[in-house]
LUMVEX-194573 format. One record per residue (C-alpha): residue number from 0; residue in three letters; x, y, z. Coordinates in Angstrom, 1 decimal. Example, Ala and Ser with C-alpha at 12.3 -4.5 7.8 and 13.67 -1.06 7.14 Angstrom:
2
   resi   resn        X        Y        Z
      0    Ala     12.3     -4.5      7.8
      1    Ser     13.7     -1.1      7.1
END
This chain:
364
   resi   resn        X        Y        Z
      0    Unk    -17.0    -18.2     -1.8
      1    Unk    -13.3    -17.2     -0.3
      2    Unk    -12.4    -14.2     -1.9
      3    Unk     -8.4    -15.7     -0.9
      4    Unk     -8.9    -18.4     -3.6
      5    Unk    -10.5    -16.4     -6.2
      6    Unk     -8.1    -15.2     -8.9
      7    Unk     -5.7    -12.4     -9.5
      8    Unk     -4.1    -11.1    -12.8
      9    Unk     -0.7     -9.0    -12.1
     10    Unk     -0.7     -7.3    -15.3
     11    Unk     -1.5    -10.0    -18.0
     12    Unk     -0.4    -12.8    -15.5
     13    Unk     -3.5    -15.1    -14.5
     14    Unk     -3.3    -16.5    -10.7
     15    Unk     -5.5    -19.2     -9.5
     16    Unk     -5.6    -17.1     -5.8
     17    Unk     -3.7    -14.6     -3.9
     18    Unk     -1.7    -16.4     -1.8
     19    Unk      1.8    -15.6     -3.3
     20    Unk      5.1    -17.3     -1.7
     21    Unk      8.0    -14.5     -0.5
     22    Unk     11.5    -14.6     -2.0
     23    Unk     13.2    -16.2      0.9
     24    Unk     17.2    -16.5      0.7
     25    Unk     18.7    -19.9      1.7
     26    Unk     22.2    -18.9      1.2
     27    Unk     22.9    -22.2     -0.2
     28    Unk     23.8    -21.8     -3.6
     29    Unk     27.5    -22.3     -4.3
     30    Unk     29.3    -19.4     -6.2
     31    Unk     25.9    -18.0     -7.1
     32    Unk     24.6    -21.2     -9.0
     33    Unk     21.8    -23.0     -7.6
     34    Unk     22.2    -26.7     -6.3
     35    Unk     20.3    -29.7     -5.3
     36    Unk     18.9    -27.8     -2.1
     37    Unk     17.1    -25.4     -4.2
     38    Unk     15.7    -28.4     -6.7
     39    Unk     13.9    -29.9     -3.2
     40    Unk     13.1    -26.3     -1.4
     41    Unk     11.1    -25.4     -4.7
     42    Unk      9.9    -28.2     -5.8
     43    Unk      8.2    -28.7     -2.5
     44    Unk      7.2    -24.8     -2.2
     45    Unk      5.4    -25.5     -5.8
     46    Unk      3.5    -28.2     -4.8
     47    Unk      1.9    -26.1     -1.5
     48    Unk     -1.0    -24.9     -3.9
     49    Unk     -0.3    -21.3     -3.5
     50    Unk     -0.9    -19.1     -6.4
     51    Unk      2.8    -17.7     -7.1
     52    Unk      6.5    -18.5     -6.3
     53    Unk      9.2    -15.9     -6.1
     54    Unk     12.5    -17.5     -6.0
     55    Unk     14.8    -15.8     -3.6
     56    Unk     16.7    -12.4     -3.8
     57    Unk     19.5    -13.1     -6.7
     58    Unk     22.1    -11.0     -7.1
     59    Unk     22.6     -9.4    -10.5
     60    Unk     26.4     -9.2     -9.7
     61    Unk     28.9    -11.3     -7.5
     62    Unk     29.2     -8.2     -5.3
     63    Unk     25.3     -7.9     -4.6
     64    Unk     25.2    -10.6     -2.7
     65    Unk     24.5    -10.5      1.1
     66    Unk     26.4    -13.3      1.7
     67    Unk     28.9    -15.8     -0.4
     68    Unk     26.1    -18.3     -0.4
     69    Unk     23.6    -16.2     -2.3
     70    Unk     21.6    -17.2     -5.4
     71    Unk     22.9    -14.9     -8.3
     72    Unk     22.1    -14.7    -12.2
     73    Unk     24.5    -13.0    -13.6
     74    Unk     26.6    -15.1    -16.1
     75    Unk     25.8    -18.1    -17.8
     76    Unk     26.8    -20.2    -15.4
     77    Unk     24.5    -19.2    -12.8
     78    Unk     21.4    -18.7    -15.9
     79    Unk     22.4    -22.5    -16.8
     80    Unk     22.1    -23.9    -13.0
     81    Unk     18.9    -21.9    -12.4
     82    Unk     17.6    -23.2    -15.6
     83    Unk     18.5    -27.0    -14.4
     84    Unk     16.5    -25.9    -10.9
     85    Unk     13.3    -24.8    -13.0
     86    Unk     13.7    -27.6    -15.5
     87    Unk     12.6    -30.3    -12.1
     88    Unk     10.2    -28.1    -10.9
     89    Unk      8.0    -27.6    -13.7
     90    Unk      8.6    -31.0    -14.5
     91    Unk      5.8    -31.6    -11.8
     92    Unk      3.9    -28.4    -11.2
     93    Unk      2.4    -25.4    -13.2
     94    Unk      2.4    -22.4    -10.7
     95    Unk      3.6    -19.8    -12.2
     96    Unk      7.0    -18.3    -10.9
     97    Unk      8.8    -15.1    -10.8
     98    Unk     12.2    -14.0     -9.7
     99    Unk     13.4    -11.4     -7.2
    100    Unk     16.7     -9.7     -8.3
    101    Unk     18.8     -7.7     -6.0
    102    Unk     21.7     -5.9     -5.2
    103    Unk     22.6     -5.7     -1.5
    104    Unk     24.6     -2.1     -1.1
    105    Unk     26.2     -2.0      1.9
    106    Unk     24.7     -5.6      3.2
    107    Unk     26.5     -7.3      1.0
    108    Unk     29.3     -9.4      1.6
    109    Unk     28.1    -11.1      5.1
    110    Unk     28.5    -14.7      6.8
    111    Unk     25.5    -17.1      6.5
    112    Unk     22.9    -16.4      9.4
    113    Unk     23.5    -19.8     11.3
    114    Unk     27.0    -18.6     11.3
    115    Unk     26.3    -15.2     12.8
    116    Unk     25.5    -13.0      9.7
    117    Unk     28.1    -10.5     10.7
    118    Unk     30.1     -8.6      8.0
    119    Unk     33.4    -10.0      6.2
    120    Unk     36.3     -7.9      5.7
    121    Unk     36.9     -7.3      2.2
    122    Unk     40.3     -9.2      2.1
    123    Unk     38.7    -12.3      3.3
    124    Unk     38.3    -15.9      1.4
    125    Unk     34.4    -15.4      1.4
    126    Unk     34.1    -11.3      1.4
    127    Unk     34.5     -8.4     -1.2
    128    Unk     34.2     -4.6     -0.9
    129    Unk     30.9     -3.3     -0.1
    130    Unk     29.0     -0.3     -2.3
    131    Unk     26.3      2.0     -1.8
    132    Unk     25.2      5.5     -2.2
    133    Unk     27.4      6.9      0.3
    134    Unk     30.4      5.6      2.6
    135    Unk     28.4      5.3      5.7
    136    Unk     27.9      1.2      7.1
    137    Unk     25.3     -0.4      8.1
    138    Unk     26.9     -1.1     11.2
    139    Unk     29.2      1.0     13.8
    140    Unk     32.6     -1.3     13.0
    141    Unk     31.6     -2.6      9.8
    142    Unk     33.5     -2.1      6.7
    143    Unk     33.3      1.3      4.9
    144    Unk     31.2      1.0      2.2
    145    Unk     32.6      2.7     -1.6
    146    Unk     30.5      5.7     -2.6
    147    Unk     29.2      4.5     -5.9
    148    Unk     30.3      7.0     -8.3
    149    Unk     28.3      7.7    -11.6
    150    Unk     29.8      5.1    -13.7
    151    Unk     28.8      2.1    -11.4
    152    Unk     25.5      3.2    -10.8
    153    Unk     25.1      2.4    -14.6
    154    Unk     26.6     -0.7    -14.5
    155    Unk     24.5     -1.6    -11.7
    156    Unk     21.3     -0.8    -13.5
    157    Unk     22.7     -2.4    -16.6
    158    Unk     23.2     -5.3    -14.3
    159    Unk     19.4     -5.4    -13.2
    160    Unk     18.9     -5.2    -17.1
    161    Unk     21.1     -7.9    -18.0
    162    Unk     19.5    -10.4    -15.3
    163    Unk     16.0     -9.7    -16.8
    164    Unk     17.2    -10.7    -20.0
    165    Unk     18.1    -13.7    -18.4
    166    Unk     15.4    -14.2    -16.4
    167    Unk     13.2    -14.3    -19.9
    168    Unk     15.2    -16.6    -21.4
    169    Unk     14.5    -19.3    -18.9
    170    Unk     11.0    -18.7    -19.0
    171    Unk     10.3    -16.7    -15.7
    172    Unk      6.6    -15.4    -15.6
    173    Unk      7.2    -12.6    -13.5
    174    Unk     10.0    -10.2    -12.0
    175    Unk      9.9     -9.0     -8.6
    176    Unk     12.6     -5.6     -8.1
    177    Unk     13.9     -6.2     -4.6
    178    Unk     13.7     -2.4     -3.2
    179    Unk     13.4     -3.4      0.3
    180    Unk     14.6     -4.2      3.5
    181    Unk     17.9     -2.1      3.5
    182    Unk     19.5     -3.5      0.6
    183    Unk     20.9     -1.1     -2.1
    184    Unk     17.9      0.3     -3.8
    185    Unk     16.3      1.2     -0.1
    186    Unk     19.9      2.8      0.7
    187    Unk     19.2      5.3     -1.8
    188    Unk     15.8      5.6     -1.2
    189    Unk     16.4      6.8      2.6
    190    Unk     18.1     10.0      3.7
    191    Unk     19.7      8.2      6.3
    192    Unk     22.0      6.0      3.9
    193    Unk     21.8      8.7      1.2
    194    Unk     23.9     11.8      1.9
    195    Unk     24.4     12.2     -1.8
    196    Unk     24.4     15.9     -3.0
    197    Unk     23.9     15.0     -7.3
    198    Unk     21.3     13.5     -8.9
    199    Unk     21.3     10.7     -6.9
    200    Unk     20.5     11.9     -3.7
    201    Unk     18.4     15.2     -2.1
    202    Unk     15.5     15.7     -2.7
    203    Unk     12.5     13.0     -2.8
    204    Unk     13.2     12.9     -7.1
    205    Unk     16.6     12.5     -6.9
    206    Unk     16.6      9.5     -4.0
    207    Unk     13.7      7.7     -6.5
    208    Unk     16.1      7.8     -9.4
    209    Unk     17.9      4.6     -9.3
    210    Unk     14.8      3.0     -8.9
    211    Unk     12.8      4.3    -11.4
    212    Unk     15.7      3.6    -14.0
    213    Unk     16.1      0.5    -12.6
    214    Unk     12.5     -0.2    -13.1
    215    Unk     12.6      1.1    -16.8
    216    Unk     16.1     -1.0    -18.0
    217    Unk     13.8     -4.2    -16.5
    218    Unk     10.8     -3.3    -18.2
    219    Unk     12.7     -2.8    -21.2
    220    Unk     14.4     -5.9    -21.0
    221    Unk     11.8     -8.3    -19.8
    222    Unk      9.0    -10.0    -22.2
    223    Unk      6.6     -7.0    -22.5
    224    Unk      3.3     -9.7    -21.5
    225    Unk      4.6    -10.7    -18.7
    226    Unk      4.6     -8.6    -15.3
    227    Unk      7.0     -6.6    -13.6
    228    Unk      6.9     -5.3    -10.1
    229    Unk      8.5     -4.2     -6.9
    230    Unk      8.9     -4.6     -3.4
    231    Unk      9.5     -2.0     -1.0
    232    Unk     10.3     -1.5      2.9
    233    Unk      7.0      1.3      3.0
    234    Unk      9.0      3.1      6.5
    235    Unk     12.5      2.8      8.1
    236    Unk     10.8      2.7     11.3
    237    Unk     13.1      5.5     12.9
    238    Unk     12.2      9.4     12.3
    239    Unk     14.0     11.4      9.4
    240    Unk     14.1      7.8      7.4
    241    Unk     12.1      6.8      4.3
    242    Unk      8.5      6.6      4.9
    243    Unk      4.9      5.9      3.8
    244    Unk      4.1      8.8      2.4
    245    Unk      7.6      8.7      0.0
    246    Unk      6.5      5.3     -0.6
    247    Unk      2.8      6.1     -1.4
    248    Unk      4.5      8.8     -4.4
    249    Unk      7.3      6.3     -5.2
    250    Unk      4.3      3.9     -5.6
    251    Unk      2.1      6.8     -7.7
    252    Unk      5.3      7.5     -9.9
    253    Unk      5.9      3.4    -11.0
    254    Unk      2.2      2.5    -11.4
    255    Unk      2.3      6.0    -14.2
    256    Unk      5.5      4.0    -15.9
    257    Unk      3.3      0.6    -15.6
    258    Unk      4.9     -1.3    -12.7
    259    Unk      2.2     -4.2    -12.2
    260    Unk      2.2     -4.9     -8.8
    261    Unk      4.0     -3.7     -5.2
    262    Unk      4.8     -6.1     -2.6
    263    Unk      5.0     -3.8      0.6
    264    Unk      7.0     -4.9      3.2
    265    Unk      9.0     -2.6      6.0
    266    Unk     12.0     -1.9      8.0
    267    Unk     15.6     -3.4      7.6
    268    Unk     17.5     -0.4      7.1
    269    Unk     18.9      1.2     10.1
    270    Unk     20.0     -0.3     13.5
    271    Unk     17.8      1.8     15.5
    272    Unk     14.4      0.6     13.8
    273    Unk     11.5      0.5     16.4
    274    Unk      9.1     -1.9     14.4
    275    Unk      6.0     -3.1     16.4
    276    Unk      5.5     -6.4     15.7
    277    Unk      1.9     -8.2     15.3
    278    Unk     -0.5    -10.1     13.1
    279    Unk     -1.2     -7.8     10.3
    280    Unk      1.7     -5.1     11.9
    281    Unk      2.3     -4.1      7.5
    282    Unk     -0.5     -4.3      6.5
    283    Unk     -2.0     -0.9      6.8
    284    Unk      0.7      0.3      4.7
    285    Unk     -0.3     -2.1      1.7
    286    Unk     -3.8     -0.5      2.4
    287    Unk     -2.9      3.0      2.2
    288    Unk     -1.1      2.5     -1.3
    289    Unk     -3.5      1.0     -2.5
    290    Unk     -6.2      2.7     -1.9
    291    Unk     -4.2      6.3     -2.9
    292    Unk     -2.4      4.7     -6.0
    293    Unk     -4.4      1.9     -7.3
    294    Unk     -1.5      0.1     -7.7
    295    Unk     -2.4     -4.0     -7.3
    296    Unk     -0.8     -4.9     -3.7
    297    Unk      0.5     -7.8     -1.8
    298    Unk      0.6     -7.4      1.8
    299    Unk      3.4     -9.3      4.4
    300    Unk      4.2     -9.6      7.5
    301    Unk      2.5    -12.2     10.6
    302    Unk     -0.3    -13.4      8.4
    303    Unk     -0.4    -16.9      9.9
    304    Unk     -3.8    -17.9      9.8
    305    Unk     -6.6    -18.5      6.6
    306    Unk     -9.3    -16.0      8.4
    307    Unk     -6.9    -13.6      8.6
    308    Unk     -5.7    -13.7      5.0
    309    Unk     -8.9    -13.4      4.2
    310    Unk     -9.9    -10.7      6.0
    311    Unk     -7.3     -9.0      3.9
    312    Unk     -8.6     -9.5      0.8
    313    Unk    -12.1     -9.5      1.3
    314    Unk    -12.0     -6.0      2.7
    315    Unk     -9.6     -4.7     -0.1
    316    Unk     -6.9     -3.5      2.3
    317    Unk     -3.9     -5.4     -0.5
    318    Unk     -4.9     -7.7     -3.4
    319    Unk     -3.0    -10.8     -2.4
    320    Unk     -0.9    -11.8      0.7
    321    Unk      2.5    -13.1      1.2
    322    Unk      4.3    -16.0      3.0
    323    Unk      7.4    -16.5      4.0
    324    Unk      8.5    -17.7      7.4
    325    Unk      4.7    -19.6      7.5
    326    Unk      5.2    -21.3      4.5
    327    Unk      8.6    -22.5      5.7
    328    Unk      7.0    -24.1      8.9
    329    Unk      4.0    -25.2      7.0
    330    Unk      4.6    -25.5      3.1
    331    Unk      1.1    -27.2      3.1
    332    Unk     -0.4    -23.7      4.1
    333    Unk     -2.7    -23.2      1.4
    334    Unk     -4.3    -27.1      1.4
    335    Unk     -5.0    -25.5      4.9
    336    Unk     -6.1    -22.8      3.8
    337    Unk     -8.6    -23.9      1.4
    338    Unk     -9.5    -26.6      4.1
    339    Unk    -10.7    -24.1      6.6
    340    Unk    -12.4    -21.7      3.9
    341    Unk    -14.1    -24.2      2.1
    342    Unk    -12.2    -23.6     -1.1
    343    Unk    -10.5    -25.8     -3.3
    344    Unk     -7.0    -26.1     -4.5
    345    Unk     -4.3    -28.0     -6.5
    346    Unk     -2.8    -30.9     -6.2
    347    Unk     -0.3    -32.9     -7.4
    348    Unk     -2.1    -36.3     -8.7
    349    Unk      0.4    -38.0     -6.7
    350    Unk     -0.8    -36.6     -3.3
    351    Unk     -4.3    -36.8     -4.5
    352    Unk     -5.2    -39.8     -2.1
    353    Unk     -4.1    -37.7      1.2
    354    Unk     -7.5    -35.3      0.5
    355    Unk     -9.3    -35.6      4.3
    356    Unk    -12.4    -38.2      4.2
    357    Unk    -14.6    -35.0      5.3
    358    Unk    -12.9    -32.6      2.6
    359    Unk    -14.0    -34.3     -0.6
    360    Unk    -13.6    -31.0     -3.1
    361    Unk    -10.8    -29.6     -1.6
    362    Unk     -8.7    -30.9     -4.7
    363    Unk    -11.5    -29.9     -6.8
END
């Protein structure tokens, strides 16, 4: 039996097997309402078979976005559109689906990657001032980010609250916490975007505390049987940054306050970042948190092939494995999977005819 298509409860959320789909951003939404792109880009991704979808980072404010074309719920306008979006997708598939919300810091306020991704001044058509925990940019020459000062860091976490109310009300099964990849809750996680001197920044405590409140106003806010979780960048990648030991206590501290699950990715915080890239370069860090915390994982990062997903799972190093890039190139990945494992999976009865000659239980 494939221990990749057995199932996997994230708190009281049943999975039919760990392959979980990555929030990834499309930048295609227009003023922070979904469109007709994201009604074909998830209705396709919820047809692959895969146990969970997490819709890309949304903002929980126009000024968390990374870039003018980012999905955002944080009105009723934007709830209403995502709520048309979900409507035709579950119209034709049950996978269960969660929700990444975000606030980009310093990131924020950038031009769509096929149009360079580089930052946009403030007094632009399409850019806004840029926060964080301390005026230092991302980049040499971007704009100054605005030292958050006391008041909007409550907004902000009020904000995250707010867009889990949201998120229930449409019917989400699951939120993910975006804490990763050098977007606001990473800046204040790392002593190299953190030069704070209150309660916000310091020591190892006082860096965590956005996130743990953060993770409490969600908690608090979300449907109490249905899961909650975070994803995290487990090391900066460049010395004096955050790394996996902070993460492995961040991680000991959330499971104690009953965060369900981690999704443990790395890097994206500072220019000088010297990740080595390979199949399975992230996963040891999913496997050290999880075996010092007990927290349920999801490992990322160059899984492209069923064995090696597998191999994952089956030796405990994470509970479940991500896709994101993959699934783009292949949104069929986990009909693959299953195919080459000799597992079965769901399908659409529409596409039950295209089941391989040789495969004749791979749609049970």
């Amino acid at each position: 039996m494939s221990h990749l298509f057995t199932p996997l409860c994230l708190g009281k959320l049943e999975l039919e097997n760990r392959i979980v789909i990555a929030p990834m951003c499309q930048y295609s939404a227009d003023n922070g309402k979904a469109t007709a792109w994201h009604d074909m880009h998830l209705g396709n991704l919820a047809q692959s078979g895969a146990g969970l979808l997490i819709i890309e980072a949304s903002a929980i404010e126009p000024e968390g976005r990374i870039t003018y074309g980012d999905l955002g719920l944080w009105d009723d306008e934007t709830e209403a559109a995502l709520g048309k979006t979900l409507a035709a997708v579950r119209s034709h598939s049950d996978m269960p689906i969660a929700i990444q919300l975000a606030h980009a810091g310093r990131k924020a306020s950038c031009e769509k990657p096929w149009d360079g991704g580089g930052a946009i001044e403030p007094d632009h058509e399409n850019g806004w001032q840029v926060v964080a925990p301390s005026a230092v940019p991302f980049r040499a020459g971007d704009p100054e980010p605005e030292a958050l000062n006391t008041s909007r860091i409550r907004e902000i976490i009020q904000g995250f609250a707010d867009a889990a109310k949201r998120a229930d009300r449409l019917g989400l099964d699951a939120i993910e916490i975006h804490g990763a990849h050098g977007y606001l809750l990473h800046q204040f996680l790392s002593p190299h975007s953190n030069k704070r001197d209150d309660d916000y920044g310091g020591s190892l405590e006082n860096r965590m505390r956005i996130v743990i409140e953060v993770y409490d106003a969600v908690r608090a806010a979300f449907d109490p049987a249905k899961p909650v979780g975070i994803r995290i960048s487990a090391s900066d990648w460049v010395e004096g940054g955050w790394d996996i030991d902070q993460s492995v206590e961040l991680a000991r501290v959330l499971k104690e306050r009953g965060c369900d699950f981690i999704h443990v990715s790395s890097g994206g915080l500072h220019i000088d970042q010297n990740i080595p890239v390979g199949p399975n370069y992230q996963v040891p860090f999913a496997d050290r948190i999880k075996s010092e915390t007990g927290m349920t994982t999801i490992a990322v990062g160059l899984i492209t092939e069923a064995e090696q997903a597998e191999a994952i799972v089956f030796t405990g190093q994470a509970d479940a494995i991500a896709l994101a890039r993959g699934i783009l190139y292949d949104p069929r990945w986990p009909w693959h999977a299953a195919a080459s494992l000799g597992a079965e999976v769901k399908a659409a009865n529409q596409y039950l005819r295209c089941q391989p000659r040789t495969l004749k239980k791979l749609f049970g």
